[in-house]
py3Dmol code that shows the C-alpha trace and the ligand (Angstrom):
import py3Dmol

protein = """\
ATOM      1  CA  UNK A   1     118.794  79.474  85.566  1.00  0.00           C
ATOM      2  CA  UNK A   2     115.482  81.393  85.823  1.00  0.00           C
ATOM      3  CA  UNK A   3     115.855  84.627  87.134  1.00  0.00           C
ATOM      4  CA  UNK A   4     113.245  87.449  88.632  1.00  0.00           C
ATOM      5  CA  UNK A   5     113.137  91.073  87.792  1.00  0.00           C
ATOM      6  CA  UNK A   6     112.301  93.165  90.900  1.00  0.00           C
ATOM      7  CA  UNK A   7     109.669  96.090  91.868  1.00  0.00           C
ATOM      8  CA  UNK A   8     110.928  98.680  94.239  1.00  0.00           C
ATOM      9  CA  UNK A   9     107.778  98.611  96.928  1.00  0.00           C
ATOM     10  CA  UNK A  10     109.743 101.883  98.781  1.00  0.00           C
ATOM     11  CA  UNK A  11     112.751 103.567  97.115  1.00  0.00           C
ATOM     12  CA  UNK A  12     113.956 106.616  99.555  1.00  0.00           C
ATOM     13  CA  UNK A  13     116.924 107.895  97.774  1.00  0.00           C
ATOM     14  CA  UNK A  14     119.481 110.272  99.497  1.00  0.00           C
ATOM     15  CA  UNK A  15     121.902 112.787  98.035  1.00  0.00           C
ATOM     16  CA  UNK A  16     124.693 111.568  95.966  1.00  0.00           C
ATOM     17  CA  UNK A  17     127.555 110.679  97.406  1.00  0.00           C
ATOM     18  CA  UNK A  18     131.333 111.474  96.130  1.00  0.00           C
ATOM     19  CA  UNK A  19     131.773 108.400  94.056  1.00  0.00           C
ATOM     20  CA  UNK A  20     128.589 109.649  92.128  1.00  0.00           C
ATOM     21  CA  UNK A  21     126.107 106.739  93.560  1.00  0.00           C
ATOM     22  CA  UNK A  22     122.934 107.749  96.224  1.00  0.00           C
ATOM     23  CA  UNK A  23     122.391 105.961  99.254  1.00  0.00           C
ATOM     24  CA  UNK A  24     119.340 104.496  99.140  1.00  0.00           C
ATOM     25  CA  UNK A  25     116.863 102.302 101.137  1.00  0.00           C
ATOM     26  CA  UNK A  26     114.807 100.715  99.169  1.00  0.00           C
ATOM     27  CA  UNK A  27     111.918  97.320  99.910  1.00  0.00           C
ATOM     28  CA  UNK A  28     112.812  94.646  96.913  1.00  0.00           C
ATOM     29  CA  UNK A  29     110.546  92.482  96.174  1.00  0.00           C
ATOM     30  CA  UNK A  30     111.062  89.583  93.191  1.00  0.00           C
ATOM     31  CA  UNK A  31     108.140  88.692  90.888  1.00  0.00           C
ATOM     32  CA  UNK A  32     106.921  86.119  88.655  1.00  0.00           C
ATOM     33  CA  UNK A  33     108.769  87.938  85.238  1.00  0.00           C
ATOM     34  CA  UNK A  34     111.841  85.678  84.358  1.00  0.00           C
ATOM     35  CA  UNK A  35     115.312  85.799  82.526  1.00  0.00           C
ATOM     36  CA  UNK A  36     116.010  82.731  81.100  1.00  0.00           C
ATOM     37  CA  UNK A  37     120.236  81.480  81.392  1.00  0.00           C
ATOM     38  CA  UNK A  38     121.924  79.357  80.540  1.00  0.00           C
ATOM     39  CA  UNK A  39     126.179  78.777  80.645  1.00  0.00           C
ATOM     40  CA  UNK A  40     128.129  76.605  78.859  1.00  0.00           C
ATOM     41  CA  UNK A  41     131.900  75.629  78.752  1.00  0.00           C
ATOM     42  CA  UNK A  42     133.768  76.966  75.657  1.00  0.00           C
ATOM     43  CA  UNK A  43     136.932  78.380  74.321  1.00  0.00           C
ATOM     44  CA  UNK A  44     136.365  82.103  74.907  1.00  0.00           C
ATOM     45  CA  UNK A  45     133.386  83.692  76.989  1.00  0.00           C
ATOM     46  CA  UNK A  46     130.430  84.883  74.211  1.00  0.00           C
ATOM     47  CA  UNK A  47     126.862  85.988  74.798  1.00  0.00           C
ATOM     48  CA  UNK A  48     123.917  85.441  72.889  1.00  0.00           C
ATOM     49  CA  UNK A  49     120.281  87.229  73.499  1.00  0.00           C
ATOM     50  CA  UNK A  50     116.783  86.596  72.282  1.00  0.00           C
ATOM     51  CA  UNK A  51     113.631  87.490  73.615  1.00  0.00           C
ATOM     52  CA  UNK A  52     111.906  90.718  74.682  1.00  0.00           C
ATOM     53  CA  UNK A  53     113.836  93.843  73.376  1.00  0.00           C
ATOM     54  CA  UNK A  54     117.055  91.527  73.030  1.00  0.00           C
ATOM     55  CA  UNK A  55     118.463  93.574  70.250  1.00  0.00           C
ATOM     56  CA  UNK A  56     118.917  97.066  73.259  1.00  0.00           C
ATOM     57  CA  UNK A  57     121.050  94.070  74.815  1.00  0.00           C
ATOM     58  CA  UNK A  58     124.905  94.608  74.227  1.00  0.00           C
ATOM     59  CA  UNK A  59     126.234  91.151  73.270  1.00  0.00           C
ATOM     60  CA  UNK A  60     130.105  92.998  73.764  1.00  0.00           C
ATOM     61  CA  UNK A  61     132.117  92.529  76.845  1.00  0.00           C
ATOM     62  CA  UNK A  62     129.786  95.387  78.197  1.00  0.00           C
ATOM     63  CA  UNK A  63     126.754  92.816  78.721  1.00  0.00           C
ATOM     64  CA  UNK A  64     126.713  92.623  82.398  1.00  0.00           C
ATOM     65  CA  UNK A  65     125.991  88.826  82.868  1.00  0.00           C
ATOM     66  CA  UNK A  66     129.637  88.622  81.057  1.00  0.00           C
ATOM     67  CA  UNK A  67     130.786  91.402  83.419  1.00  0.00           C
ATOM     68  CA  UNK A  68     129.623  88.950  86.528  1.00  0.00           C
ATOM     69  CA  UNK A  69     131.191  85.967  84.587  1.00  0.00           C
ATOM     70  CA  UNK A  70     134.239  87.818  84.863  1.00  0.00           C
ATOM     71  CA  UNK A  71     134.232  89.046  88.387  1.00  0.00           C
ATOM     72  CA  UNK A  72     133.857  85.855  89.322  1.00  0.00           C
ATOM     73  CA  UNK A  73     136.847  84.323  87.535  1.00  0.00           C
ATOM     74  CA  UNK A  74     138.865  87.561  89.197  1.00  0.00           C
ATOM     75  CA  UNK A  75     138.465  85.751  92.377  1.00  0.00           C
ATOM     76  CA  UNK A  76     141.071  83.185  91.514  1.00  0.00           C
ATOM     77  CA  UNK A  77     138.461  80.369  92.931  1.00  0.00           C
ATOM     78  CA  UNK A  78     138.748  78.665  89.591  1.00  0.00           C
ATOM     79  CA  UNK A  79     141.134  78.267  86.820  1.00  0.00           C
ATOM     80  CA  UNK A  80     138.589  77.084  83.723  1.00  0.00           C
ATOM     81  CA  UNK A  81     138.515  78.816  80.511  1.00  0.00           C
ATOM     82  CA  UNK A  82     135.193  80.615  78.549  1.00  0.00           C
ATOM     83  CA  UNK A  83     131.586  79.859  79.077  1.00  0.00           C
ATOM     84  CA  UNK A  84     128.827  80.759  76.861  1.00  0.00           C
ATOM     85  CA  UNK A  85     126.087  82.639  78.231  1.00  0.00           C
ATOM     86  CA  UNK A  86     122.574  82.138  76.392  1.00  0.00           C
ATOM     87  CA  UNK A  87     119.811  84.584  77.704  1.00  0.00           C
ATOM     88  CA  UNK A  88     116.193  84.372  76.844  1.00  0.00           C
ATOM     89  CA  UNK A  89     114.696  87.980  77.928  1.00  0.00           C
ATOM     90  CA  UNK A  90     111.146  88.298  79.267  1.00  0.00           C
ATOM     91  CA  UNK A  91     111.533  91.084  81.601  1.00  0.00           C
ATOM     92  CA  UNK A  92     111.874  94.673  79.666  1.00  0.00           C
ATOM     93  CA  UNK A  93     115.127  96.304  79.005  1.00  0.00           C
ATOM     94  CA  UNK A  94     115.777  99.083  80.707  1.00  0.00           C
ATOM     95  CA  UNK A  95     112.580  99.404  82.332  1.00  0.00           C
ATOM     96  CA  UNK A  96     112.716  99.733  85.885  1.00  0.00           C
ATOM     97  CA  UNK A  97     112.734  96.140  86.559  1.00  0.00           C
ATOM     98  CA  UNK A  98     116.562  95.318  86.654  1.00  0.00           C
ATOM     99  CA  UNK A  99     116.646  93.042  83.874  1.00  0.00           C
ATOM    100  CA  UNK A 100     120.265  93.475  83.102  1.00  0.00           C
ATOM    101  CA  UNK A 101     120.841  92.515  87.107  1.00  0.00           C
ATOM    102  CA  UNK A 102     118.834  89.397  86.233  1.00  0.00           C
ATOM    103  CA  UNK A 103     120.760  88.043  84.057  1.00  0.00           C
ATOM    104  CA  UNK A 104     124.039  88.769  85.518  1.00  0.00           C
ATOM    105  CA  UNK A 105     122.686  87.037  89.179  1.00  0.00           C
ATOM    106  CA  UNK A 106     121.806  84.039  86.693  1.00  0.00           C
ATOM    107  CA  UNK A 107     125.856  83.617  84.719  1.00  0.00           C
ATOM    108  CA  UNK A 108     126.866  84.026  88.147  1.00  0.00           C
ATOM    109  CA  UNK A 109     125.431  81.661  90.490  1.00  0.00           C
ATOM    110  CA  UNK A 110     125.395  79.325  87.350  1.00  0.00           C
ATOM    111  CA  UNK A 111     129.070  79.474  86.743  1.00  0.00           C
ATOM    112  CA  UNK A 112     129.682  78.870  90.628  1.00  0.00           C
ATOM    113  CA  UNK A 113     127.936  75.699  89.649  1.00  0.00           C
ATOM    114  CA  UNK A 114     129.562  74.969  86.457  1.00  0.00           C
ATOM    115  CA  UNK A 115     132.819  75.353  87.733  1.00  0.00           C
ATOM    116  CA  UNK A 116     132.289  74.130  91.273  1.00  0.00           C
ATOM    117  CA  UNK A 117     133.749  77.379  92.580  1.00  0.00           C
ATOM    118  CA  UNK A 118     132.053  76.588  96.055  1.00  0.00           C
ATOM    119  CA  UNK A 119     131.124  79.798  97.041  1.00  0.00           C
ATOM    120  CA  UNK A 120     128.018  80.799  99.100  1.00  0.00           C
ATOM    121  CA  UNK A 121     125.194  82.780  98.858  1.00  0.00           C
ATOM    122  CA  UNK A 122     126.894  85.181 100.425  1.00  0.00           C
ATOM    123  CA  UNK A 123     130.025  85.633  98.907  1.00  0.00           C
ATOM    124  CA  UNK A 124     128.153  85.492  95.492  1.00  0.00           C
ATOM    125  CA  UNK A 125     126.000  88.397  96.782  1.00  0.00           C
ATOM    126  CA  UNK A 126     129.700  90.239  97.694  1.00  0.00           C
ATOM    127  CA  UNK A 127     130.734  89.611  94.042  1.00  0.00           C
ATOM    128  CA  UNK A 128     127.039  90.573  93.145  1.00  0.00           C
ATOM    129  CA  UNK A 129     127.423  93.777  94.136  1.00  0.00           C
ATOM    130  CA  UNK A 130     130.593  94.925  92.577  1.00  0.00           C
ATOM    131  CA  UNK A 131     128.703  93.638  89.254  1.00  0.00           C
ATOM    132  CA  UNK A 132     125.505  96.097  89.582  1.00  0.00           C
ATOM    133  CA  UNK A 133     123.160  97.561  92.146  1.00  0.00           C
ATOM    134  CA  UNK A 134     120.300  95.462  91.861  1.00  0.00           C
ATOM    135  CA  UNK A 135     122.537  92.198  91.425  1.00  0.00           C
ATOM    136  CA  UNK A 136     122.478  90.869  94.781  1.00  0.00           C
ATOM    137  CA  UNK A 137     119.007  90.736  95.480  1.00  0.00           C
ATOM    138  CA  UNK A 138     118.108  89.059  92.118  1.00  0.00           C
ATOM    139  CA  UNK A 139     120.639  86.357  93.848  1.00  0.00           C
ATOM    140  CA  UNK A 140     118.275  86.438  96.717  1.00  0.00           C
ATOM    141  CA  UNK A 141     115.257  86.982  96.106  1.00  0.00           C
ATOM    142  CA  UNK A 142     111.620  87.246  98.101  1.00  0.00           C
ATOM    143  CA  UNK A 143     111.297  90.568  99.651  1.00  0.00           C
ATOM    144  CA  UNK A 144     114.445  92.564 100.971  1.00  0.00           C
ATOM    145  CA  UNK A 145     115.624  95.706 102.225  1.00  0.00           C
ATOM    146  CA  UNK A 146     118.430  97.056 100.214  1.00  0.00           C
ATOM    147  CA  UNK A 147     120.688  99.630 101.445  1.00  0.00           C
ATOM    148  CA  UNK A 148     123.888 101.401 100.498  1.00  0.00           C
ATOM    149  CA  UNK A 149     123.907 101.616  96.872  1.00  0.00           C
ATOM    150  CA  UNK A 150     121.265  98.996  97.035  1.00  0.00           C
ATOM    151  CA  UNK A 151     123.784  96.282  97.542  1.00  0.00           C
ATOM    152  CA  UNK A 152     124.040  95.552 101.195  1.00  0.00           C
ATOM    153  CA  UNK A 153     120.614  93.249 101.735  1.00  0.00           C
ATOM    154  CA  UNK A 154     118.934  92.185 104.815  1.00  0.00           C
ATOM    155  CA  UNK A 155     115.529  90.239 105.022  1.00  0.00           C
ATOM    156  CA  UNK A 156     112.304  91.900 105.469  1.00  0.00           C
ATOM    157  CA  UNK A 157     109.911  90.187 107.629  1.00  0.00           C
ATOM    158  CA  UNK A 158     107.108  89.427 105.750  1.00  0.00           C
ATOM    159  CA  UNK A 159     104.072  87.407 106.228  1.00  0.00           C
ATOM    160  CA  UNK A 160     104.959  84.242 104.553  1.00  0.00           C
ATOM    161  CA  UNK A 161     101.438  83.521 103.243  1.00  0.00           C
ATOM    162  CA  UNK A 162     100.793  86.688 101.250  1.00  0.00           C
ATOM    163  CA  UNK A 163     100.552  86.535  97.648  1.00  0.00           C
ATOM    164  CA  UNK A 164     100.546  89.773  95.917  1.00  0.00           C
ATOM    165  CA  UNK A 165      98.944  90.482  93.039  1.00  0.00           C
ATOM    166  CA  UNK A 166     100.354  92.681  90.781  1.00  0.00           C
ATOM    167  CA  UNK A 167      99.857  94.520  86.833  1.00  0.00           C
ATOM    168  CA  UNK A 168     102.785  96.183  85.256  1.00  0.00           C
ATOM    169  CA  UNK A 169     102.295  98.881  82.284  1.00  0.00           C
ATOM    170  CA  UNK A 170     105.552  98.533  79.946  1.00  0.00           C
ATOM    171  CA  UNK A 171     106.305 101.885  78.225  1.00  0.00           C
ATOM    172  CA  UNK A 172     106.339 102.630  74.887  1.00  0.00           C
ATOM    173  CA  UNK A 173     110.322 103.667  75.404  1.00  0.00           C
ATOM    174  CA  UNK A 174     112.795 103.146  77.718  1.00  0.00           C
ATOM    175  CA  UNK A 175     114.660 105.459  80.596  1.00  0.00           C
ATOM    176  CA  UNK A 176     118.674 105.142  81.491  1.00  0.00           C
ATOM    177  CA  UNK A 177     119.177 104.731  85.179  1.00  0.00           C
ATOM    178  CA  UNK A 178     122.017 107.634  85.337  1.00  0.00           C
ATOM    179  CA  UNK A 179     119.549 109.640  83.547  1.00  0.00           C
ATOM    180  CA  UNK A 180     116.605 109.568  85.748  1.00  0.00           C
ATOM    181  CA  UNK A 181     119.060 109.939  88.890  1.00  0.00           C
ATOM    182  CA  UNK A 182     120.498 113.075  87.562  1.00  0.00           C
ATOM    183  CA  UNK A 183     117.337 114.136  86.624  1.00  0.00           C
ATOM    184  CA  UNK A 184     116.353 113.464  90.673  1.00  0.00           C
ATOM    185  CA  UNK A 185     119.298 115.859  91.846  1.00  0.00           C
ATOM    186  CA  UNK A 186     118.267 117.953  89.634  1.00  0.00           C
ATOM    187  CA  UNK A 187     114.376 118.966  90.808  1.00  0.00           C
ATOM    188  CA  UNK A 188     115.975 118.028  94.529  1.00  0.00           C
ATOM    189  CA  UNK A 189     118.656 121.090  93.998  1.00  0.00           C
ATOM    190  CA  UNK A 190     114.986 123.647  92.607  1.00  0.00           C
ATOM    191  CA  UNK A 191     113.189 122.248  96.026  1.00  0.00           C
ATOM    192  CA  UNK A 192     114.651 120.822  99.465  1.00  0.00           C
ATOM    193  CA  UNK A 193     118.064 118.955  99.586  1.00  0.00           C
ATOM    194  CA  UNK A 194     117.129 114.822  99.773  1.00  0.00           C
ATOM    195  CA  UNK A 195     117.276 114.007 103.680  1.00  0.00           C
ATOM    196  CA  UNK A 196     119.210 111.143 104.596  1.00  0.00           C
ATOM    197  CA  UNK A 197     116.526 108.071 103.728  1.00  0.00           C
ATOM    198  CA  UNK A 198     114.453 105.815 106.209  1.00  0.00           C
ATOM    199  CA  UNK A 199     112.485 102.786 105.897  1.00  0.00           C
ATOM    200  CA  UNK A 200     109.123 103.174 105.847  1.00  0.00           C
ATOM    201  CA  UNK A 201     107.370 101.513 109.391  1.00  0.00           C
ATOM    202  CA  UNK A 202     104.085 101.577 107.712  1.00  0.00           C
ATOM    203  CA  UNK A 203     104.996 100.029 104.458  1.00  0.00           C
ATOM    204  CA  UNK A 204     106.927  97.361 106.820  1.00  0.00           C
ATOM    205  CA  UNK A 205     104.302  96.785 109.247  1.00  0.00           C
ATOM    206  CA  UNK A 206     101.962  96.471 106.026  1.00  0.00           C
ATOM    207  CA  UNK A 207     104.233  93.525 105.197  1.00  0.00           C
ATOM    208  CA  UNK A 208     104.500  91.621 108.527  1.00  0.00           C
ATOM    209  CA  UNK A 209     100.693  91.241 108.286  1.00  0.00           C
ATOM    210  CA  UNK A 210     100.281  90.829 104.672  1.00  0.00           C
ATOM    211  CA  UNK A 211      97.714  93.432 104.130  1.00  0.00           C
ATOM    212  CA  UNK A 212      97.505  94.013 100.584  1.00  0.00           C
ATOM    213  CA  UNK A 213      95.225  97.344 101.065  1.00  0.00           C
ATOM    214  CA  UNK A 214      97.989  98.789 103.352  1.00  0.00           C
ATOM    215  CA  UNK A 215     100.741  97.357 101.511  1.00  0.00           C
ATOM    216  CA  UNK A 216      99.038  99.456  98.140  1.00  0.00           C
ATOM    217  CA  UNK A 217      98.551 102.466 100.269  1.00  0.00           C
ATOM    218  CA  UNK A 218     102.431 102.684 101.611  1.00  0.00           C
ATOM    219  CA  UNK A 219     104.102 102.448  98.084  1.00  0.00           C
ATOM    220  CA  UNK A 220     106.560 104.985  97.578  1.00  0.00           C
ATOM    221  CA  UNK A 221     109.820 106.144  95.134  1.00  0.00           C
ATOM    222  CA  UNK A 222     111.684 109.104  95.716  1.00  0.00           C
ATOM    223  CA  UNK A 223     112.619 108.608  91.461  1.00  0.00           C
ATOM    224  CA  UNK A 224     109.199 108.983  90.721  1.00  0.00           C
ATOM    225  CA  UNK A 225     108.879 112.481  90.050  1.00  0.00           C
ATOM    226  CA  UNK A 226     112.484 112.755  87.874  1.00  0.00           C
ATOM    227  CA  UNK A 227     110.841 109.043  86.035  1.00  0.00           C
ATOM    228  CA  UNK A 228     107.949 111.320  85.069  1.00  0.00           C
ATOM    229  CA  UNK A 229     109.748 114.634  84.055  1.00  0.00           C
ATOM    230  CA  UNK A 230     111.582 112.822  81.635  1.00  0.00           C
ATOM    231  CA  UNK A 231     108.559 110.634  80.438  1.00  0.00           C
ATOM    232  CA  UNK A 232     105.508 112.750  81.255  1.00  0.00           C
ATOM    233  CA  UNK A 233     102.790 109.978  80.060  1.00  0.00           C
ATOM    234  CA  UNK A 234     103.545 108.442  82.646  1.00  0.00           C
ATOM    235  CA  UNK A 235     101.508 110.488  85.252  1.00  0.00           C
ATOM    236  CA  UNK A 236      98.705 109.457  82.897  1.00  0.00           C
ATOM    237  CA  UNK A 237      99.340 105.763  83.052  1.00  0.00           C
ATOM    238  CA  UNK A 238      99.205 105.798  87.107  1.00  0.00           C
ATOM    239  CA  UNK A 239      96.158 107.418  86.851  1.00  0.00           C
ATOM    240  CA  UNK A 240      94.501 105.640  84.859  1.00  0.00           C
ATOM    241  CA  UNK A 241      95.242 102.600  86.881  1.00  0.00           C
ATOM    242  CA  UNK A 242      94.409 104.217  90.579  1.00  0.00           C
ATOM    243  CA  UNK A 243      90.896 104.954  88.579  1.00  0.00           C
ATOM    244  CA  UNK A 244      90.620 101.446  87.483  1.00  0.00           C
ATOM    245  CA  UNK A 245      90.479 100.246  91.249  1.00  0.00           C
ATOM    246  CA  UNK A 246      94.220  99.331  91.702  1.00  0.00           C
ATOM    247  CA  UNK A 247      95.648  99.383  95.666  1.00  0.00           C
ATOM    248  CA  UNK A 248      98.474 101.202  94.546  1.00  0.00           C
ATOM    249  CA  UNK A 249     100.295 102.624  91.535  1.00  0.00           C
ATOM    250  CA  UNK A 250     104.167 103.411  91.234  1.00  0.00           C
ATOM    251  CA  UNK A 251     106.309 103.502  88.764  1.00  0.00           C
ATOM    252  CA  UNK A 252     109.151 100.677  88.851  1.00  0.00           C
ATOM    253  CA  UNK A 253     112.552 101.769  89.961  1.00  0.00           C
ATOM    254  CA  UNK A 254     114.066 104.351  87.455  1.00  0.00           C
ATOM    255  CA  UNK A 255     111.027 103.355  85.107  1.00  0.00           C
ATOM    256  CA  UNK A 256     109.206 103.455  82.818  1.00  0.00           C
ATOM    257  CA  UNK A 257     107.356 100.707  83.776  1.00  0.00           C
ATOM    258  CA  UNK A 258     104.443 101.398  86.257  1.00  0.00           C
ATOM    259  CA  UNK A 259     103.114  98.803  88.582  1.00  0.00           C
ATOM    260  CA  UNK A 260      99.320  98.626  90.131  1.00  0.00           C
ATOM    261  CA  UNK A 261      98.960  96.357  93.360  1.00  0.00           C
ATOM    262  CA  UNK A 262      95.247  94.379  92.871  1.00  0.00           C
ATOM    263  CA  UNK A 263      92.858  92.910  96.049  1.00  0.00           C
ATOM    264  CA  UNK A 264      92.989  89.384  94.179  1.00  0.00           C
ATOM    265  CA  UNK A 265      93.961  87.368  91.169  1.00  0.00           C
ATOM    266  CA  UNK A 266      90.927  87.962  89.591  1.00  0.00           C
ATOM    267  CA  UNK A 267      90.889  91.996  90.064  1.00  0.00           C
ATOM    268  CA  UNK A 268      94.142  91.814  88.636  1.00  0.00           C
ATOM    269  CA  UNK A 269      92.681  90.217  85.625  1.00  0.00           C
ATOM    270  CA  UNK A 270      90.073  92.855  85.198  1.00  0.00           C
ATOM    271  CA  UNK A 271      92.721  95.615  85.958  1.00  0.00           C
ATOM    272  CA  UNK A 272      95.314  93.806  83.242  1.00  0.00           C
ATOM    273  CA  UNK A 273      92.424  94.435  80.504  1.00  0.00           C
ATOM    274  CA  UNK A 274      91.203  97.885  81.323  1.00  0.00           C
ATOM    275  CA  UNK A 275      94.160  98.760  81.635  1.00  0.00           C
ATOM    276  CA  UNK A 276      94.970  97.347  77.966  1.00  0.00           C
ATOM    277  CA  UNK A 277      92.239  98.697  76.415  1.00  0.00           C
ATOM    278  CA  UNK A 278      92.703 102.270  77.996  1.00  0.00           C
ATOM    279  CA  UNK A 279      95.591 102.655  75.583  1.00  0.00           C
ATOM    280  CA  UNK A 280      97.918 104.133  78.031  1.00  0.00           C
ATOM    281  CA  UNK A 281     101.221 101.707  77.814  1.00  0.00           C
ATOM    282  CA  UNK A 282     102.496  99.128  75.362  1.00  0.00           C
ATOM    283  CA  UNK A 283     101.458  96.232  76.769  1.00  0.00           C
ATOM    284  CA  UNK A 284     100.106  94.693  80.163  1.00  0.00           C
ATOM    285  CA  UNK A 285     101.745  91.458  81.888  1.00  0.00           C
ATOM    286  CA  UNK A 286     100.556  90.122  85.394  1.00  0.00           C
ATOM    287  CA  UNK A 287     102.612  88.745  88.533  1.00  0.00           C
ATOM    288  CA  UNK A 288     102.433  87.650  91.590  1.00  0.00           C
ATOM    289  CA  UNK A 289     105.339  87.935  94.272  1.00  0.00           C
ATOM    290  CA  UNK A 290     107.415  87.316  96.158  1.00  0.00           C
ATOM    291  CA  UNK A 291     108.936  84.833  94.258  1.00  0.00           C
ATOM    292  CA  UNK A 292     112.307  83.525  94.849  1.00  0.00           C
ATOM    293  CA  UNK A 293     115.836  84.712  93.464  1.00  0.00           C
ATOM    294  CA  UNK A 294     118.279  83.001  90.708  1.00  0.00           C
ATOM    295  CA  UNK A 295     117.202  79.273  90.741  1.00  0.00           C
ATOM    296  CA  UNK A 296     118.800  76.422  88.892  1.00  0.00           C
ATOM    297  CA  UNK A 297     115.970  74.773  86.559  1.00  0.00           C
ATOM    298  CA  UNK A 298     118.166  72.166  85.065  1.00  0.00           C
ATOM    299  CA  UNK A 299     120.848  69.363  85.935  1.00  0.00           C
ATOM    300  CA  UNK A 300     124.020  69.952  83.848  1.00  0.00           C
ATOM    301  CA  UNK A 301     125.421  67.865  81.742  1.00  0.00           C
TER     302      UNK A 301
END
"""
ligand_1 = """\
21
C5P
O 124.759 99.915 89.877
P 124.100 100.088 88.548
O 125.039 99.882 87.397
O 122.822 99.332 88.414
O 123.673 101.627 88.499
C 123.375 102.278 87.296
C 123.496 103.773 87.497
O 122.431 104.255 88.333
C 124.760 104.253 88.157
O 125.802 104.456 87.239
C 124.325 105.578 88.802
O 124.296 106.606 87.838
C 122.882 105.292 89.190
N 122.733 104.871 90.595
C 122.871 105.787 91.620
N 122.727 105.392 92.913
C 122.415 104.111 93.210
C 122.257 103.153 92.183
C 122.414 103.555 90.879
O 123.145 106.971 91.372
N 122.250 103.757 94.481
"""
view = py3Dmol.view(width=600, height=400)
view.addModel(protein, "pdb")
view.setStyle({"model": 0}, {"cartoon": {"style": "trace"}})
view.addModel(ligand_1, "xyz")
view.setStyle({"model": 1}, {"stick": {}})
view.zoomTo()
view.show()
């Protein structure tokens, strides 16, 4: 399976709820970074990782892409026996860009195959969100409107034509998601209390056309602010990239990683290495979006 990580183009987040989650509304949108994974029968379920910052992976029952194995063997649709999971990380741990979700959208939709468990996209999105989140749309793909806990998709309407062009900034470090949301009730308990959140019609509208320049100028993430208490040079990072020209600037999610929206592919490339040389983030990766959610690469054997 190849699977996408995802930028947040809006993320309104609400107050937190009794079972400790926010409400949220929040634009998806999948990009060109991928997961590689791959399942195999065996005797008892495993996990191995390599790639990108594979050793900050837990290879224990706790990885997630063995948690969505399991939650779909809880369903009683099939009665086979281990798989193990191989994962080949490209997109950042814990950086915003649900990584972790990636890879447990990929076990799962490849062990419906593996076993022939039948189910549909949207019963593996039901299981998907039990799992995590940000699991369902990495299942999906494109661009989406999550709401609830971020689990309950619908489509966005979206000019089908638009390409985006975007830069991400990884961090020198890494932010837990808990973290950065207490952090966010935090600075919202000092100021206002979060109203309940709302799609933005401009971002949307921005979307339906495919105007890039709009599309930059409606970004938005209620997390921002908590991201950036918590990792400061951040606030120096989105500068430095509105300065360099970009549409838009936002940091990714729960972070670190920022994201800069470009008028073209070759802005983007003149962004990517300004921004590299400027010294403000680890490293620099382009992508383009939307790109499509968990997709089988390979026949199996
Ligand atoms: O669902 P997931 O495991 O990705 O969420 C990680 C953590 O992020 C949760 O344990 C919770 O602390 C926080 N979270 C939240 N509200 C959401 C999504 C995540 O508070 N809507």
């Amino acid at each position: 399976m190849r699977v996408p990580a995802k930028l947040n183009l809006q993320l309104a987040v609400g107050p937190p709820r009794a079972d400790g989650y926010h409400d949220l509304v929040t634009v998806f949108h999948a990009i060109s970074l991928f997961d590689e994974i791959t399942v195999e029968h065996a005797d008892a379920d495993s996990v191995a990782v390599t790639g990108e910052g594979a050793e900050a992976v837990p290879q224990s029952d706790d990885n997630l892409a063995l948690r969505a194995v399991c939650a779909l063997r809880d369903t009683g649709l099939t009665t086979h026996g281990g798989v193990r999971v191989t994962i080949t990380k490209r997109i950042p741990v814990a950086a915003g860009l649900a990584g972790g979700s990636a890879d447990a959208a990929g076990a799962l939709v490849a062990c419906n195959e593996l076993w022939d468990a039948g189910l549909s996209q949207q019963g593996l999105c039901e299981i998907a969100g039990r799992v995590g989140s940000d699991v369902a749309f990495a299942v999906v793909g494109g661009t989406a409107v999550g709401r609830g806990r971020g689990e309950l998709l619908s489509p966005a309407l979206v000019r089908a034509s638009a390409r985006y062009q975007w830069v991400l900034a990884f961090a020198d470090g890494q932010l837990a998601t808990p973290d950065v949301y207490k952090a966010f009730d935090r600075l919202a308990e000092r100021g206002r209390t979060p109203s309940p959140p709302e799609l933005n019609a401009s971002l949307m509208s921005a979307l339906r056309s495919g105007d890039a320049k709009a599309v930059g100028a409606a970004l938005s993430n209620d997390l921002q602010p908590a991201a950036v208490s918590l990792f400061p040079g951040l606030r120096k990072t989105l500068e430095v990239g509105r300065d360099l020209g970009a549409l838009g600037a936002l940091v990714s999610g729960s972070g670190p990683t920022c994201f800069f929206l470009a008028a073209n592919a070759s802005r983007a490339l003149d962004l990517a290495a300004a921004l590299s040389g400027a010294g403000v983030c680890r490293s620099v990766a382009r992508a383009t979006g939307a790109v499509p959610g968990a997709t089988i690469m390979t026949g199996l054997t």
